[in-house]
DSSP file (Angstrom, degrees, kcal/mol; ACC not computed):
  #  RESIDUE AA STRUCTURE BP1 BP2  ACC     N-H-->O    O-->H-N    N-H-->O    O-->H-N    TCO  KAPPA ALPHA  PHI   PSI    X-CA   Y-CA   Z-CA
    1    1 A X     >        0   0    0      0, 0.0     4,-1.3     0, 0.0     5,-0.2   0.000 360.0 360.0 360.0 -34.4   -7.4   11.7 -126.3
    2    2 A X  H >>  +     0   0    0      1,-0.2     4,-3.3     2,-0.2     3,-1.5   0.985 360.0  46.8 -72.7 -46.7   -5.0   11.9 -123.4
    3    3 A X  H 3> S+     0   0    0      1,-0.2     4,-1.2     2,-0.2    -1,-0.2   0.678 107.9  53.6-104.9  26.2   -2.3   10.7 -125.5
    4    4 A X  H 3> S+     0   0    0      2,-0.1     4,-1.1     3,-0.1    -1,-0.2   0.523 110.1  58.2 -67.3  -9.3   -3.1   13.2 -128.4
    5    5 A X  H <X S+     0   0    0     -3,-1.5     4,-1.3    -4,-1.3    -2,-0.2   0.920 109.7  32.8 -80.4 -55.2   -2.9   15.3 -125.7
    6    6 A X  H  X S+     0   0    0     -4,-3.3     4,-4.3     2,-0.2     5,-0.4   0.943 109.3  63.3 -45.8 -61.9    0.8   14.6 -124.3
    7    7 A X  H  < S+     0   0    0     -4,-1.2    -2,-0.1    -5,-0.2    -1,-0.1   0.889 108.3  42.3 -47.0 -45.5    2.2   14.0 -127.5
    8    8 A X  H >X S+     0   0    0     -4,-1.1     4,-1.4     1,-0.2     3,-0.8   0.889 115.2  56.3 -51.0 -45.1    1.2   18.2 -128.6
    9    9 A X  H >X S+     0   0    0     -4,-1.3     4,-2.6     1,-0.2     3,-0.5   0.978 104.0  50.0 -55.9 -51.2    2.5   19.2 -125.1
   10   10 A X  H 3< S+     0   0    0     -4,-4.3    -1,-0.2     1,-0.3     6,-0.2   0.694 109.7  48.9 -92.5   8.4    5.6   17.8 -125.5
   11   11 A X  H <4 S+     0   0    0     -3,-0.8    -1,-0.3    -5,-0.4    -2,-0.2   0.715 108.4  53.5 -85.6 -22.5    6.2   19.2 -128.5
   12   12 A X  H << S+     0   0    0     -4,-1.4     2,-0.2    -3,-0.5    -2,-0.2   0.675 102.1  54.0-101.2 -27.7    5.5   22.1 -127.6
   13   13 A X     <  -     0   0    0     -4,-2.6     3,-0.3     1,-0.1    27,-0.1  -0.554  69.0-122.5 -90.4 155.5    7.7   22.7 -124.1
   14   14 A X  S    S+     0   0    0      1,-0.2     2,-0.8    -2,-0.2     3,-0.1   0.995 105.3  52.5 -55.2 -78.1   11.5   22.5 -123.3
   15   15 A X        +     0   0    0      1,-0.2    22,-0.3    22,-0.1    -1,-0.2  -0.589  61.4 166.4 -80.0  88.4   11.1   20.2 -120.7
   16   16 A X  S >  S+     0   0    0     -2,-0.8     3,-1.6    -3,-0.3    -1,-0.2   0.802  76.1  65.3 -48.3 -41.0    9.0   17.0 -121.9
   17   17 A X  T 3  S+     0   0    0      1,-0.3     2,-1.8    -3,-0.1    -1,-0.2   0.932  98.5  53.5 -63.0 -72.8    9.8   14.9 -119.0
   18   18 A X  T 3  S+     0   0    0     -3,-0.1    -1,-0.3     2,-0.0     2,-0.2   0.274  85.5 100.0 -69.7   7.7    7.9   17.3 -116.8
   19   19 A X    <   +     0   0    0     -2,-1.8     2,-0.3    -3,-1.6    17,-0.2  -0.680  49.8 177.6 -95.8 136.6    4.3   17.2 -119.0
   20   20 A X  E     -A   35   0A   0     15,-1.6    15,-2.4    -2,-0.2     2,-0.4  -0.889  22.6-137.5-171.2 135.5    1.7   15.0 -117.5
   21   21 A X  E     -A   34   0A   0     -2,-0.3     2,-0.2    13,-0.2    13,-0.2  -0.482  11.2-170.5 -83.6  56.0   -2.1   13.9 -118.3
   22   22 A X  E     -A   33   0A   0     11,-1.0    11,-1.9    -2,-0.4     2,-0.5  -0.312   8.1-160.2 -37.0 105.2   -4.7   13.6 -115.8
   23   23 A X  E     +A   32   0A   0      9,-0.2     9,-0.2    -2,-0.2     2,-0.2  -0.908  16.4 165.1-103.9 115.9   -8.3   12.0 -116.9
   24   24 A X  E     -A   31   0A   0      7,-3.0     7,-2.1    -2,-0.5     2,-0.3  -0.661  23.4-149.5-115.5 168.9  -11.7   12.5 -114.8
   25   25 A X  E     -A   30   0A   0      5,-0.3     2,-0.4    -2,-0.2     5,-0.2  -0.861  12.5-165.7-152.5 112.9  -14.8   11.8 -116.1
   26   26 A X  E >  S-A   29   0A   0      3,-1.9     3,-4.0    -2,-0.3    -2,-0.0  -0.882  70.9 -37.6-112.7 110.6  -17.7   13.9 -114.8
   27   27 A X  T 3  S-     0   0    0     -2,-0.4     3,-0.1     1,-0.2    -1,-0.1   0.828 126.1 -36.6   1.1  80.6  -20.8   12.9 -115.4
   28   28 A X  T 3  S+     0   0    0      1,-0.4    41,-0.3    -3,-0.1     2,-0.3   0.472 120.2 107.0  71.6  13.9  -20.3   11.4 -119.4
   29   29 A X  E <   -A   26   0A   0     -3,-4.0    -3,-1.9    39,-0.1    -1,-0.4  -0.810  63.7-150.8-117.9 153.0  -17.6   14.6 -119.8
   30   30 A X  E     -A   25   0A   0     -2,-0.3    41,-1.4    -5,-0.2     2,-0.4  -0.698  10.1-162.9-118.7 160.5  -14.0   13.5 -119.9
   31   31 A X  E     -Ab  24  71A   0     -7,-2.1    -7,-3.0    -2,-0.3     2,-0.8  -0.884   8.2-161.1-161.4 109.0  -12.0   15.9 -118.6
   32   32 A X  E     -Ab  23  72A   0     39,-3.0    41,-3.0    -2,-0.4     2,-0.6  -0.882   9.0-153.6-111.0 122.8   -8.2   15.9 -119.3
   33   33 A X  E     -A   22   0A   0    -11,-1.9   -11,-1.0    -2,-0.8     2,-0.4  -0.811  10.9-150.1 -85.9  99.8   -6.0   18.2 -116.8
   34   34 A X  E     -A   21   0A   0     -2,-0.6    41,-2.0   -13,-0.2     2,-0.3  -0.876  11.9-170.3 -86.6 117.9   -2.4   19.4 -118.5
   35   35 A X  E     +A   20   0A   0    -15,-2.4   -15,-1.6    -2,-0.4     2,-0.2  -0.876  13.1 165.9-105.6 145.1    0.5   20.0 -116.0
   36   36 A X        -     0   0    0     39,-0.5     2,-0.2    -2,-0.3   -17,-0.1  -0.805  42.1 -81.8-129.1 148.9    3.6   21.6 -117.4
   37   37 A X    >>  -     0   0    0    -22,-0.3     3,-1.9    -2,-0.2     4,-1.3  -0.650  41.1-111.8 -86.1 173.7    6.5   23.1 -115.9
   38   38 A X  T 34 S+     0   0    0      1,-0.3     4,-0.2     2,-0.2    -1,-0.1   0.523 118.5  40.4 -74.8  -2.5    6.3   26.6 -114.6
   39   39 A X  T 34 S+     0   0    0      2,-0.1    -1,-0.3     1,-0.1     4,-0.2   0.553 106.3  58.8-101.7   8.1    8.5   27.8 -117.0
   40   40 A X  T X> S+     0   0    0     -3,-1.9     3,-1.0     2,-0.1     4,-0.9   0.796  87.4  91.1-111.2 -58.0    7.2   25.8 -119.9
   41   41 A X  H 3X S+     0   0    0     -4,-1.3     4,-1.9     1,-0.3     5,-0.2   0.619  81.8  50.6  -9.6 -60.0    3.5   27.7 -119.1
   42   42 A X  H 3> S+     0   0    0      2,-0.2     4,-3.8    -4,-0.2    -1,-0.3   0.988 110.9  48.6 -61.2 -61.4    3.8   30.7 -121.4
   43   43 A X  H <4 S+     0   0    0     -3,-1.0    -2,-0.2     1,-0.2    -1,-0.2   0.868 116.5  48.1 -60.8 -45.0    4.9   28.3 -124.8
   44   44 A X  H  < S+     0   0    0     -4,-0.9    -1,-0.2     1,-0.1    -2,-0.2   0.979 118.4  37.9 -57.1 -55.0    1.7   25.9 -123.9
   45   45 A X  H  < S-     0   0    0     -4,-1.9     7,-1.1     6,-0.2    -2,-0.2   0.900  97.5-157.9 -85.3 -52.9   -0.6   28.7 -123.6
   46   46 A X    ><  -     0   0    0     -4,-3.8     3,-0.6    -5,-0.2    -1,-0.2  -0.348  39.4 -42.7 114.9 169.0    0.5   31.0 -126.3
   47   47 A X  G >> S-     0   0    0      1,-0.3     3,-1.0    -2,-0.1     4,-0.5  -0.563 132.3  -1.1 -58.1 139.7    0.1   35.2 -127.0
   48   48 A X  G 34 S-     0   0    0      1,-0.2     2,-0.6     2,-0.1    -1,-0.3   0.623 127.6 -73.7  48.1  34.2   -3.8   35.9 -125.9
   49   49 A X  G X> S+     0   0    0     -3,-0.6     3,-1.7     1,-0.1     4,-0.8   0.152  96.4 135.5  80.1   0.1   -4.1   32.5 -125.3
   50   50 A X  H <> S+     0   0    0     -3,-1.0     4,-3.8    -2,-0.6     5,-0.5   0.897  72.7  57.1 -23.0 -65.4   -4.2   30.9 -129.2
   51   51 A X  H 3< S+     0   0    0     -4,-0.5     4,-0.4     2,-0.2    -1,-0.2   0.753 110.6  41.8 -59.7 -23.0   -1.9   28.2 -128.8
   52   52 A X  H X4 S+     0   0    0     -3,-1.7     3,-3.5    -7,-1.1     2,-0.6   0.806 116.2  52.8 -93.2-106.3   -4.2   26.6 -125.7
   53   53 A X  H 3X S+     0   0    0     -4,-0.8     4,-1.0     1,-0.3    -2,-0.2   0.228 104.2  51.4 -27.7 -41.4   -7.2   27.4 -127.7
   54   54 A X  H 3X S+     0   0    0     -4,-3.8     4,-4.0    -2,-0.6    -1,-0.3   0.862 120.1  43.6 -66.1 -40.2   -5.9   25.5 -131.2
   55   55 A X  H <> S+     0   0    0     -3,-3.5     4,-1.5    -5,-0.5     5,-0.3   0.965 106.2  48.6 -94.8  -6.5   -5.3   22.7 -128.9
   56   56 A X  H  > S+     0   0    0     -4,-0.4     4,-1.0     3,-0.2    -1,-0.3   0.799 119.5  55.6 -74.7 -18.6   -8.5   22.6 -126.6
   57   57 A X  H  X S+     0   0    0     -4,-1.0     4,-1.2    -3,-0.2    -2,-0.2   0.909 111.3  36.8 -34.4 -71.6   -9.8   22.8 -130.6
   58   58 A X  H  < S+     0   0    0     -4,-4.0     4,-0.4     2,-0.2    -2,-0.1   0.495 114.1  53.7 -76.5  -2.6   -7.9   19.8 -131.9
   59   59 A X  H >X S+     0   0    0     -4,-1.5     4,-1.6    -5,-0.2     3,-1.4   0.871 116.0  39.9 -91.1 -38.6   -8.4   17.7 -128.9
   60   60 A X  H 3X S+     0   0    0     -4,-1.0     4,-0.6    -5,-0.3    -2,-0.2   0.835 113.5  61.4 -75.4 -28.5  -12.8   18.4 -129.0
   61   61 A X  H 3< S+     0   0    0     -4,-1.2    -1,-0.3     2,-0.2    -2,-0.1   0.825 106.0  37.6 -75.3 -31.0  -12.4   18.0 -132.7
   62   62 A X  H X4 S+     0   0    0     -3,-1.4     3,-5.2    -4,-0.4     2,-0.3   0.972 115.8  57.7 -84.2 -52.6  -11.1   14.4 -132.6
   63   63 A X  H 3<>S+     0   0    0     -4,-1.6     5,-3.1     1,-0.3    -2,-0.2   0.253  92.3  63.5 -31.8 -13.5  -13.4   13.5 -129.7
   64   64 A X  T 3<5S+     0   0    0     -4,-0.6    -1,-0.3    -2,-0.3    -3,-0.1   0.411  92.8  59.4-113.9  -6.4  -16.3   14.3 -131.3
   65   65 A X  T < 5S+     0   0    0     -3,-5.2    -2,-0.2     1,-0.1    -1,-0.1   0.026 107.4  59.8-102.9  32.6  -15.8   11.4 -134.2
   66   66 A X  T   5S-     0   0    0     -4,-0.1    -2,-0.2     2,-0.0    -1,-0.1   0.314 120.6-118.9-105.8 -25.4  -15.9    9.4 -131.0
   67   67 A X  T   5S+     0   0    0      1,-0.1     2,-0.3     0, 0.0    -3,-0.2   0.874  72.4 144.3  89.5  23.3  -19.1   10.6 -130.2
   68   68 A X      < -     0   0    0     -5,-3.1     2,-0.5    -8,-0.1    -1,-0.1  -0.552  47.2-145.8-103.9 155.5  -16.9   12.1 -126.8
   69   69 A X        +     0   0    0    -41,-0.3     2,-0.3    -2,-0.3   -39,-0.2  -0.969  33.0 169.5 -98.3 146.8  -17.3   15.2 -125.0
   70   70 A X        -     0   0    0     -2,-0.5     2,-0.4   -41,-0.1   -39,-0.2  -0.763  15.8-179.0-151.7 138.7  -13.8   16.5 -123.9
   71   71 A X  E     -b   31   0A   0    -41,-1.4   -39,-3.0    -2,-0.3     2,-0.6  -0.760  13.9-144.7-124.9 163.5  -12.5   19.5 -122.5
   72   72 A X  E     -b   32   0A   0     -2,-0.4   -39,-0.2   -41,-0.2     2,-0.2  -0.945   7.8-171.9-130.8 127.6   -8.9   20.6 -121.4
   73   73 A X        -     0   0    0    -41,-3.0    -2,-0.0    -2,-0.6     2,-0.0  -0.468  21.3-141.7-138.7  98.9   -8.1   22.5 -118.9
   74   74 A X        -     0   0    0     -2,-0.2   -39,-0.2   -41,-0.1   -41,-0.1   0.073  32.3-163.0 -47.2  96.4   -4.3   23.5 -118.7
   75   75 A X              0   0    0    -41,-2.0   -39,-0.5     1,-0.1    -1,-0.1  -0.415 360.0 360.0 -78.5 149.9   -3.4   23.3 -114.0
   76   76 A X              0   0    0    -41,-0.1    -1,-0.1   -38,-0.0   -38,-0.1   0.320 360.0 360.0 -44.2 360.0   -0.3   25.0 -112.1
């Protein structure tokens, strides 16, 4: 998941170099933390928030013919 996670991020921003994928795992939830740069923020997250919603979508959508929980949660 983490790196379906990168690979959409860094399509999705100006600066690739600066995208990076944190993974916790909280009692049997995986929990993947997206950093961006701060100008990069707006183009991850989208109008009304769409574009972070399609991907917290597509990441829970493969994870779950894993039999995963996973949630995204886009940091500063």
């Amino acid at each position: 998941m983490k790196e379906l996670l990168t690979y959409v991020a860094r399509n999705l921003v100006d600066n690739p170099d600066a995208v990076s994928v944190d993974q916790f795992d909280r009692n049997g939830e995986t929990i993947l933390e997206l950093h961006v740069a701060q100008e990069d923020m707006g183009k991850v997250i989208g109008r009304q928030g769409r574009i972070a919603k399609e991907i917290r979508t597509l990441v829970r959508s493969v994870a779950q013919r894993t039999g995963k929980r996973v949630f995204v949660e886009i940091v500063d």
